[in-house]
C-alpha positions as CSV (number, residue, x, y, z in Angstrom):
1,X,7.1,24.8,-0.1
2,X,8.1,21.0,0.4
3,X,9.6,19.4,3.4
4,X,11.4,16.2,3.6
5,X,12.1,13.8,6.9
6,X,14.2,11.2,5.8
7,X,14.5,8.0,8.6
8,X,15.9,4.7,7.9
9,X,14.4,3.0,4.1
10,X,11.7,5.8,4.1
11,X,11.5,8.9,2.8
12,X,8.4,11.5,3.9
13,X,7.9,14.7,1.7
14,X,4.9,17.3,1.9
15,X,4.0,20.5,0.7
16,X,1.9,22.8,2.0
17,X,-1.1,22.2,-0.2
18,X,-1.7,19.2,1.8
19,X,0.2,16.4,-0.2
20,X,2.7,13.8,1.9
21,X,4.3,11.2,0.1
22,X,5.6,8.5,1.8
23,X,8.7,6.7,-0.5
24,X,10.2,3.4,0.8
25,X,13.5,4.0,-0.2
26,X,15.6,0.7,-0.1
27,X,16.0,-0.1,-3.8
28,X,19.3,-2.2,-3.6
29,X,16.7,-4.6,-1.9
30,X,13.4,-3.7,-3.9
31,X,12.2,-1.5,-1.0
32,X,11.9,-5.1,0.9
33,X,10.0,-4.1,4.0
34,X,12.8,-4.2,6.6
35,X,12.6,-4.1,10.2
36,X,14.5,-0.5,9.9
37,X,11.9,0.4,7.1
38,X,8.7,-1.0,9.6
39,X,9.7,1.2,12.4
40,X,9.8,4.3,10.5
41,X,7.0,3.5,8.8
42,X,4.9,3.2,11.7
43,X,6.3,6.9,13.5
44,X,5.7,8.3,10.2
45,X,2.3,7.1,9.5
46,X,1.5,8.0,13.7
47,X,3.1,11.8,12.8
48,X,0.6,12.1,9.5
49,X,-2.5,11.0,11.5
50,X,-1.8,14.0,13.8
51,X,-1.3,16.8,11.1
52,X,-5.1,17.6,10.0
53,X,-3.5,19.7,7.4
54,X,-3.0,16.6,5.4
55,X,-5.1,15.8,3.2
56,X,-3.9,12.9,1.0
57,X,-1.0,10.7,1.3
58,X,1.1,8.8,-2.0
59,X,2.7,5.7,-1.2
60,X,5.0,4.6,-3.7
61,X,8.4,3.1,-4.3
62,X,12.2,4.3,-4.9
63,X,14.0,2.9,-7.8
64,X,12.4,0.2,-9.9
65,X,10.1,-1.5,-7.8
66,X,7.4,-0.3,-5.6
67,X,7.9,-3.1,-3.0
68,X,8.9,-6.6,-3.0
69,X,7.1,-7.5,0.4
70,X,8.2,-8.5,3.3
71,X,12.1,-9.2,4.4
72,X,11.7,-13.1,5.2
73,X,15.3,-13.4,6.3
74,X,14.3,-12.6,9.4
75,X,11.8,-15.8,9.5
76,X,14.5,-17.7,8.1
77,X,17.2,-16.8,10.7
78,X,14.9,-18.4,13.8
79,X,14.8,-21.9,12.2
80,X,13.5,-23.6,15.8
81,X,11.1,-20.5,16.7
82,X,7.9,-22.2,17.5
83,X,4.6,-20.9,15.7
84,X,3.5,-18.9,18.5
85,X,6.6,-16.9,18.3
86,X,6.2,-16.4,14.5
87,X,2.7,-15.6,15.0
88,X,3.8,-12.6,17.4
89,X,5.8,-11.0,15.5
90,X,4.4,-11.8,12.2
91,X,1.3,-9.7,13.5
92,X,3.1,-6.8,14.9
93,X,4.9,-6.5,11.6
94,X,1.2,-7.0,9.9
95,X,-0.4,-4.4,11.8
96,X,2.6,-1.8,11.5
97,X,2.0,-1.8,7.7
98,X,-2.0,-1.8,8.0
99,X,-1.6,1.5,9.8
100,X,-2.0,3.5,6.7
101,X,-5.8,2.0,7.3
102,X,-5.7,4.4,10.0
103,X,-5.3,7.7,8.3
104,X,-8.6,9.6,7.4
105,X,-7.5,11.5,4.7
106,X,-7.4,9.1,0.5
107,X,-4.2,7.2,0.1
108,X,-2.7,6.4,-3.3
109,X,-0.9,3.5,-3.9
110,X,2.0,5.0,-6.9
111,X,2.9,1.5,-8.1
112,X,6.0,2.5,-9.8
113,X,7.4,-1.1,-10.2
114,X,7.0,-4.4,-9.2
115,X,4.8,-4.9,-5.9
116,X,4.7,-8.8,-4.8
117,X,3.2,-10.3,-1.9
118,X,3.0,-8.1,1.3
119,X,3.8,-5.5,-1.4
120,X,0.7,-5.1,-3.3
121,X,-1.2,-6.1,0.2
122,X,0.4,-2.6,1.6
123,X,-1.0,-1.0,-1.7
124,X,-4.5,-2.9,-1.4
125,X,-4.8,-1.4,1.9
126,X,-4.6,2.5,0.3
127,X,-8.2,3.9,-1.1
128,X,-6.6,3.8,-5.0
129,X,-4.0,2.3,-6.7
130,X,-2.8,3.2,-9.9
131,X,0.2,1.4,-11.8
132,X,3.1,2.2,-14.2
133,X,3.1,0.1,-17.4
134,X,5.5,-2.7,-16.8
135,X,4.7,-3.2,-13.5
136,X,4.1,-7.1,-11.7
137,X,1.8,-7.3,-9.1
138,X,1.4,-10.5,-7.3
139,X,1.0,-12.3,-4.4
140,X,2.8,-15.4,-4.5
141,X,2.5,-16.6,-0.4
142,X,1.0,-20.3,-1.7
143,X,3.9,-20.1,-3.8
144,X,6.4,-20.4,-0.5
145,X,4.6,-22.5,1.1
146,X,3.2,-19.4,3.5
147,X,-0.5,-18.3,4.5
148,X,-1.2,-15.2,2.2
149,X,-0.4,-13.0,5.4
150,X,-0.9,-9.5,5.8
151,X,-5.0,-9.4,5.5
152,X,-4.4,-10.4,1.8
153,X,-7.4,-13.0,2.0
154,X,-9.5,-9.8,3.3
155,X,-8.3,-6.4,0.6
156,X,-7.8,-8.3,-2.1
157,X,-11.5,-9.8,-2.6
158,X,-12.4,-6.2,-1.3
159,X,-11.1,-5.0,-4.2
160,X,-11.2,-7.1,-7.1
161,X,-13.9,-9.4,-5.8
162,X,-14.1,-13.4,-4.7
163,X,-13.4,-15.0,-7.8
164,X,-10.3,-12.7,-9.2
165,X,-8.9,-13.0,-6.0
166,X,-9.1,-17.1,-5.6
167,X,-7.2,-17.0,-8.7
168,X,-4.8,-14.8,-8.2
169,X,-4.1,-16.2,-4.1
170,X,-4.6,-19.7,-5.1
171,X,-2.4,-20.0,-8.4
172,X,-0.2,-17.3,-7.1
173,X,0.3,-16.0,-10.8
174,X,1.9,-12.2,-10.6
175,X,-0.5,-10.3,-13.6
176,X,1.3,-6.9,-15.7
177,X,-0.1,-3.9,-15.3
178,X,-2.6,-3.7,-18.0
179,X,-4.3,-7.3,-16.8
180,X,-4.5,-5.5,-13.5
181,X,-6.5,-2.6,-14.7
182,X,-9.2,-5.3,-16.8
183,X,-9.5,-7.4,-12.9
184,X,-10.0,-4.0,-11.1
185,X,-6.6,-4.3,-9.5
186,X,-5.4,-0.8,-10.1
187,X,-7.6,2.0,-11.6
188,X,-5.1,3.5,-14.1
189,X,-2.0,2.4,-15.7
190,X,0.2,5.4,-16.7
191,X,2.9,5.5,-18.7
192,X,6.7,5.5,-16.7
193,X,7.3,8.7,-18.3
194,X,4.5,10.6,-16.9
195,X,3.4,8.5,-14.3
196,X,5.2,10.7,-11.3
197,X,4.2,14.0,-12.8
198,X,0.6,12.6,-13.5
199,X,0.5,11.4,-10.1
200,X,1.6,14.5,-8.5
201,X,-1.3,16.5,-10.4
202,X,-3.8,13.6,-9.4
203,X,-2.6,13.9,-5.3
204,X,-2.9,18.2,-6.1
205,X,-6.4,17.6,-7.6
206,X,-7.7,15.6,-4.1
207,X,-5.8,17.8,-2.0
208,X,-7.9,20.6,-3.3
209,X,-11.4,19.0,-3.0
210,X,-13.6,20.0,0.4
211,X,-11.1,18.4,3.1
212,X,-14.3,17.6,5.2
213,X,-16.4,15.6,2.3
214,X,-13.5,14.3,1.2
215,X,-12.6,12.9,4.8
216,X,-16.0,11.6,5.1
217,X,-16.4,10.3,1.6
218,X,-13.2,8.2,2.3
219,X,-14.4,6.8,6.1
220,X,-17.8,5.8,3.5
221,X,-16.3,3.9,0.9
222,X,-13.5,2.3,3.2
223,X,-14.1,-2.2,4.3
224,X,-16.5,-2.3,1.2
225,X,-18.7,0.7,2.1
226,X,-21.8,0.5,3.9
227,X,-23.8,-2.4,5.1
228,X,-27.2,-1.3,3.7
229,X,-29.0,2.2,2.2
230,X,-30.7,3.1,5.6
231,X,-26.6,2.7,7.5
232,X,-25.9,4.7,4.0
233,X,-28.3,7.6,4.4
């Protein structure tokens, strides 16, 4: 049986074999992450951390995009704010998105579109990302003259190691899909026409493992996994 809480720019379905799927739904904008969107995103991400009958969470995207970062007109509309101020909030917006980071249970980044900037950083943060063709994922910040916020400098070497990542962050080139699967980016790139049912049967398929191993095996691999063999064992 599925159940659907709809706030402002984000939708939160689940079903009762332990899938949630979290949709930011503001396609007119790209699912541009909105100060409307943040909020919700944060209670929704504080109410799935207190269900321990989840047991994976999908993150993707309504409409065409899966996320086109982070709504600058906010920046833009406080041209005097002095960079203290722009720090503040800058890092409570960060933090709001990073608390997916918090849930113990593997997150899937659905990249159903275009994800750019804090975008792709929101889908770096989740355990495994897989991409539809045609998607552009990118992280542009050099290219606006901006610090590539959002612990970009920190997931994206985590993932795709040191050297992918200077060239990605320093040239701020956006890569398709399939280039994104040969650096490590994403682990699959399905086909649009499949990709929601293939996720949905992928999000069944970890739902149904051993919820304890699969909480712990998550915790294990998470910040680049453990130190050393002894920390390991």
């Amino acid at each position: 049986m599925a159940e659907n809480t709809s706030r402002t720019h984000l939708r939160l379905d689940r079903t009762d074999d332990g899938v949630a799927v979290l949709t930011l739904d503001n396609p007119d904008q790209r699912n541009a992450m909105s100060a409307a969107m943040t909020e919700s995103w944060v209670a929704a991400v504080d109410e799935l951390a207190a269900d321990r009958s989840v047991r994976v969470v999908v993150v993707t995207g309504a409409g065409s995009a899966f996320c086109s970062g982070g709504d600058i007109s906010w920046i833009t509309s406080e041209p005097d704010a002095t960079v203290d101020h722009l720090r503040t909030r800058m890092m409570a917006f960060y933090r709001a998105w990073l608390s997916i980071r918090r849930l113990e249970v593997p997150t899937i980044a659905a990249v159903n579109g275009h994800a750019i900037g804090a975008g792709l950083c929101l889908a770096l943060a989740c355990d495994i990302r897989y991409a539809a063709a045609g998607a552009k994922l990118g992280v542009p910040f050099v290219q606006l003259g901006m610090h590539a916020g959002m612990a970009g400098t920190y997931l994206l070497p985590n993932v795709v190691g040191p050297a992918h990542a200077r060239d990605l962050l320093l040239t701020g080139r956006g890569v398709d899909a399939d280039e994104a699967l040969r650096l490590g980016l994403v682990s699959r790139v399905i086909d649009p026409e499949a990709f929601e049912s293939e996720i949905a049967e992928t999000a069944r398929a970890v739902a149904g493992s051993a919820p304890i191993a699969s909480r712990l095996t998550t915790l294990a691999l998470r910040d680049g996994g453990h130190a050393d063999v002894e920390s390991c064992l």
